[in-house]
DSSP file (Angstrom, degrees, kcal/mol; ACC not computed):
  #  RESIDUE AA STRUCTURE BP1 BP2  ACC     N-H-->O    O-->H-N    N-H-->O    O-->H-N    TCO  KAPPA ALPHA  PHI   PSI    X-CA   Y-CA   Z-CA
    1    1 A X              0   0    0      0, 0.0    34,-0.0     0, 0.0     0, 0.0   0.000 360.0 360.0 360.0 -39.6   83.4  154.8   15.0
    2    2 A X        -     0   0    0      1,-0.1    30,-0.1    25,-0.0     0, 0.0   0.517 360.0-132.5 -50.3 -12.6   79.8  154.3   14.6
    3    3 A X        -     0   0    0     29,-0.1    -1,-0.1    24,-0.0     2,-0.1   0.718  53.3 -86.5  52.4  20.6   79.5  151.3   17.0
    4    4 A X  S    S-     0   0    0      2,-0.0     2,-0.1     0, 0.0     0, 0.0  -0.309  78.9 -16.5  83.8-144.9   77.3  149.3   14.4
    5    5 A X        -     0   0    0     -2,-0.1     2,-0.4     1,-0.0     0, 0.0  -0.543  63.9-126.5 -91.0 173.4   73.5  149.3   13.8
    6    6 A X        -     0   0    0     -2,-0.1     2,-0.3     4,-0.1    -2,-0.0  -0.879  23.3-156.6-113.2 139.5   71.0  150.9   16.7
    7    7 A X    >   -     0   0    0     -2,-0.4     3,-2.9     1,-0.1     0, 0.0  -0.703  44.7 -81.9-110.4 162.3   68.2  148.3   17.7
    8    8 A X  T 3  S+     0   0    0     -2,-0.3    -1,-0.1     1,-0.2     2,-0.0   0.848 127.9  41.2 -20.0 -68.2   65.0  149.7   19.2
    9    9 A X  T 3  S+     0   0    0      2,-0.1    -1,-0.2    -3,-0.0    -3,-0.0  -0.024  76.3 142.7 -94.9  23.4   66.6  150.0   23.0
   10   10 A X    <   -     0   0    0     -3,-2.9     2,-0.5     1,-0.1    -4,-0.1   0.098  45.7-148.1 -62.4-179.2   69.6  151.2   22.0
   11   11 A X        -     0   0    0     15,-0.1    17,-1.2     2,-0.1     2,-0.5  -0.886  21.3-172.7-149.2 112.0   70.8  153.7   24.6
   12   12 A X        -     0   0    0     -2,-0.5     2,-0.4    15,-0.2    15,-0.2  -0.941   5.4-159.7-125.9 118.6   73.2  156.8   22.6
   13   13 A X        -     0   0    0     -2,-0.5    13,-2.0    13,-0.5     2,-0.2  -0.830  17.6-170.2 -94.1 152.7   74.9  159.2   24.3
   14   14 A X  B     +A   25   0A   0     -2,-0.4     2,-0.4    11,-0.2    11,-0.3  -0.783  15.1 173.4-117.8 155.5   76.3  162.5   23.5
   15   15 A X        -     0   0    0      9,-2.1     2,-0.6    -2,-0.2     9,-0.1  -0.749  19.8-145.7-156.6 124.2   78.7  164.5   26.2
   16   16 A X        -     0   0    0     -2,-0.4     2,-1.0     7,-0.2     7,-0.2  -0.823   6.3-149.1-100.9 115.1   80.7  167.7   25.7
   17   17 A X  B  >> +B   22   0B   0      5,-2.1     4,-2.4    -2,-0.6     5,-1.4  -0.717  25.1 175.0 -49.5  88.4   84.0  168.2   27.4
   18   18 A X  T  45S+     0   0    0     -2,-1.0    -1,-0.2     1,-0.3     5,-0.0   0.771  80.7  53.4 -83.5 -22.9   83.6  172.0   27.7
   19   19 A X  T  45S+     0   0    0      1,-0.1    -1,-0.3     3,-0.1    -2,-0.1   0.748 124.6  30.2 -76.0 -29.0   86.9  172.4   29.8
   20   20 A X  T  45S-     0   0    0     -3,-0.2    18,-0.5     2,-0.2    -2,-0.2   0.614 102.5-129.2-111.5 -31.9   88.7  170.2   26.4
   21   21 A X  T  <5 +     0   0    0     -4,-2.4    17,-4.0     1,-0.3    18,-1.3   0.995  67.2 127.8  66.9  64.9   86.4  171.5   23.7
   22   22 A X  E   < -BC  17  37B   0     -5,-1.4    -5,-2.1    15,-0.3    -1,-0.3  -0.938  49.1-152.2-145.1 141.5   85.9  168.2   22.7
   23   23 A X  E     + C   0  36B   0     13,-1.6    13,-0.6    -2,-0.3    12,-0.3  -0.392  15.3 178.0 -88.4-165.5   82.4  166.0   22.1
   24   24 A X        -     0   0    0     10,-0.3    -9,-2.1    11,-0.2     2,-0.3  -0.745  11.2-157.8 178.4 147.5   82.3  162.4   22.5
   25   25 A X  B     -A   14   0A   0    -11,-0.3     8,-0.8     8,-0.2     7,-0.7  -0.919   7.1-165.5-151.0 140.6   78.8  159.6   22.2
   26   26 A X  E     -D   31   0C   0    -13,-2.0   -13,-0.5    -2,-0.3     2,-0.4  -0.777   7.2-150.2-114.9 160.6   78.7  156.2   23.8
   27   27 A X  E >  S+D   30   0C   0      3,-3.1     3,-1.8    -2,-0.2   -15,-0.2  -0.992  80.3   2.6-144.4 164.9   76.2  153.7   22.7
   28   28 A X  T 3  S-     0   0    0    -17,-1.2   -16,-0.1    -2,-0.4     3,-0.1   0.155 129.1 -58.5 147.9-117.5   75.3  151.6   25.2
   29   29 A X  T 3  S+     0   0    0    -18,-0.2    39,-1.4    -2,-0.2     2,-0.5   0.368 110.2 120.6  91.6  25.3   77.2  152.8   27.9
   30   30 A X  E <   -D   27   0C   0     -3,-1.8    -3,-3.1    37,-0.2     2,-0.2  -0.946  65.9-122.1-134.2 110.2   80.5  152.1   25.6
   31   31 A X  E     -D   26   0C   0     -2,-0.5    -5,-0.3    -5,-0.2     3,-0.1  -0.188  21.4-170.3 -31.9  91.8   82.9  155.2   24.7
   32   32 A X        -     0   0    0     -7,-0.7     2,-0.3    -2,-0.2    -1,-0.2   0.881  40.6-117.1 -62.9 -22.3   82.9  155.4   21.3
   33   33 A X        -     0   0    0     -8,-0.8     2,-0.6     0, 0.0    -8,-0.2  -0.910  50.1 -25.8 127.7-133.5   85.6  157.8   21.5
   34   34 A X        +     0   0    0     -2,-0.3   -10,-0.3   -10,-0.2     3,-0.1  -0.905  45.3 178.1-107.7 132.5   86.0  161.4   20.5
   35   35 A X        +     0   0    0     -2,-0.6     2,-0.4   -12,-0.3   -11,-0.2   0.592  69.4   8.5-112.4 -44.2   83.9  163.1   17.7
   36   36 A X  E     -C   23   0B   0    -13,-0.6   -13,-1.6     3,-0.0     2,-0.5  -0.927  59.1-163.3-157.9 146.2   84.8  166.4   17.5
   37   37 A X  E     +C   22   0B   0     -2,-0.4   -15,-0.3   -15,-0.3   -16,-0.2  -0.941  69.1  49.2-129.4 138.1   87.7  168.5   19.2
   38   38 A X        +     0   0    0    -17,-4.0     2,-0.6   -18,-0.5    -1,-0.2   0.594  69.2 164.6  99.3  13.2   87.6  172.3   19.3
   39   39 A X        +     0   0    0    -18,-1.3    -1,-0.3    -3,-0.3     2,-0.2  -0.533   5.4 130.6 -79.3 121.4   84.6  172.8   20.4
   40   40 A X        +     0   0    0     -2,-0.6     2,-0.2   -19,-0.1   -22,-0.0  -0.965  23.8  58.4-165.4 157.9   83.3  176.2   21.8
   41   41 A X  S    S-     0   0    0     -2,-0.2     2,-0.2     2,-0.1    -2,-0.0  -0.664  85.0 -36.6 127.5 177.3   81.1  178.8   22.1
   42   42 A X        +     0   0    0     -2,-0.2     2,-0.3     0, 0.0    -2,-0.1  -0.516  55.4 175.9 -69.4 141.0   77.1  178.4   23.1
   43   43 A X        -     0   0    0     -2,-0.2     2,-0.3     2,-0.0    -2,-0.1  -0.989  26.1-142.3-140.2 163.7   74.6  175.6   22.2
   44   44 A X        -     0   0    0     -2,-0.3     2,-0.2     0, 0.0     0, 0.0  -0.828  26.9-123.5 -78.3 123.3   71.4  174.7   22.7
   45   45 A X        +     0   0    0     -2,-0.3     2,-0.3     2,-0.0    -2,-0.0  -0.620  34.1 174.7 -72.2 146.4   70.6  170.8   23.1
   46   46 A X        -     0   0    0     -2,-0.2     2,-0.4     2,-0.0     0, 0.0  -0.946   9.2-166.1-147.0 147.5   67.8  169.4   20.4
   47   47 A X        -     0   0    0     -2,-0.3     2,-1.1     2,-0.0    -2,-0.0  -0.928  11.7-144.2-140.6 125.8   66.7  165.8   19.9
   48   48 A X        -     0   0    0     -2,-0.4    -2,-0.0     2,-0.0     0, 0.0  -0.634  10.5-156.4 -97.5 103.1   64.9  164.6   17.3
   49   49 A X        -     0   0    0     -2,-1.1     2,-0.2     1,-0.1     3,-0.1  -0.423   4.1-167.4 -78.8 146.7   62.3  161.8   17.9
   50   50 A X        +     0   0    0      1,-0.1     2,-0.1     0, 0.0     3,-0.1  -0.817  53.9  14.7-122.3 107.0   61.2  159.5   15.1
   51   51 A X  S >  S-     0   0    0     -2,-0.2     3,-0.7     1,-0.1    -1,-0.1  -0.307  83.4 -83.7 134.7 152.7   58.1  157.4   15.8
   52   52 A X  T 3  S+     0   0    0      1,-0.2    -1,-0.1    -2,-0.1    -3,-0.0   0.726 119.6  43.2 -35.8 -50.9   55.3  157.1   18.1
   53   53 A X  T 3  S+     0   0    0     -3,-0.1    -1,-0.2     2,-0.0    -2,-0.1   0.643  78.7 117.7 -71.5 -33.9   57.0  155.2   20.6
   54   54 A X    <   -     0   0    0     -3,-0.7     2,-0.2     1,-0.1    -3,-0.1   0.001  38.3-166.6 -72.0-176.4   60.4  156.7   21.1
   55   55 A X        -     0   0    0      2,-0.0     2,-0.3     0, 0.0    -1,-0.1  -0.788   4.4-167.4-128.0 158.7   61.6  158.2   24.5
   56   56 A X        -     0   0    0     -2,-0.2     2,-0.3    -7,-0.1    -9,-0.0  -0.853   0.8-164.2-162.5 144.3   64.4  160.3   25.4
   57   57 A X        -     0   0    0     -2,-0.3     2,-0.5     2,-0.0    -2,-0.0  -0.801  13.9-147.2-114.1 162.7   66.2  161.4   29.0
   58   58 A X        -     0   0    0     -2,-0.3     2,-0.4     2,-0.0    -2,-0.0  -0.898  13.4-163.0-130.6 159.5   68.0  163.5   29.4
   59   59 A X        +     0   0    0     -2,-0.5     5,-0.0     3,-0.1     6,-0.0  -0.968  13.4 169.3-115.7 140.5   71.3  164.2   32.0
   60   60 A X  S    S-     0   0    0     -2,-0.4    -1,-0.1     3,-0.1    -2,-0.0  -0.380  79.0 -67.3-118.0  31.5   72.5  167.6   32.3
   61   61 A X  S    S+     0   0    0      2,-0.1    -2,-0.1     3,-0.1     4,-0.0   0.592 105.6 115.4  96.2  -8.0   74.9  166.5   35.6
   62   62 A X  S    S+     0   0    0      2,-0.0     2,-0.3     0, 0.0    -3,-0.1   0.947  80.6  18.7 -77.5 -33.7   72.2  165.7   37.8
   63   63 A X  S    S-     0   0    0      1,-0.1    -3,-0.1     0, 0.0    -2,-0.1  -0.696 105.5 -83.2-111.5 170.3   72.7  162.3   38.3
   64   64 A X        -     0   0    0     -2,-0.3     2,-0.4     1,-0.1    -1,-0.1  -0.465  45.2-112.2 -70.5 140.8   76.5  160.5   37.4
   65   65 A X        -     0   0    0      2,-0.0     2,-0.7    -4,-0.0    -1,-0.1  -0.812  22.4-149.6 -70.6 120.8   77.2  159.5   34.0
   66   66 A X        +     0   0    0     -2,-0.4     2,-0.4     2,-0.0    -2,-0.0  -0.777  41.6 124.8-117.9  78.8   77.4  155.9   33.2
   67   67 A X              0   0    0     -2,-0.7   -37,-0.2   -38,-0.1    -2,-0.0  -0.978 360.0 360.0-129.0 162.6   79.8  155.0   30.3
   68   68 A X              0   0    0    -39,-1.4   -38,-0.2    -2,-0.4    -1,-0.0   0.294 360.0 360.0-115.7 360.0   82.7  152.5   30.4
């Protein structure tokens, strides 16, 4: 399920089906599949960088989501 090791430029998505209450992560741009099902209620998004270097973007729906 994990979709192996992450190199530097790996690229991991997270997405919550809010109408299915289910999450789902690609890595990538490859579905890994479904992670958790039942999902509801409010959250907050958090990301946690480690290292000098990293980056992160973020999508909230403004532009199209790109997984296969």
């Amino acid at each position: 399920f994990c979709g192996g090791a992450f190199k530097h430029d790996a690229v991991i998505g997270c997405g919550w089906v809010k109408s299915a209450g289910s999450i789902f992560f690609t890595k990538n741009g490859i579905l890994l599949g479904t992670a958790f099902v039942g999902v509801q209620g409010r959250f907050v998004p958090a990301v946690r960088l480690l290292g000098a270097n990293a980056q992160v973007h973020v999508n909230f729906g403004q532009l199209p989501f790109l997984f296969k």
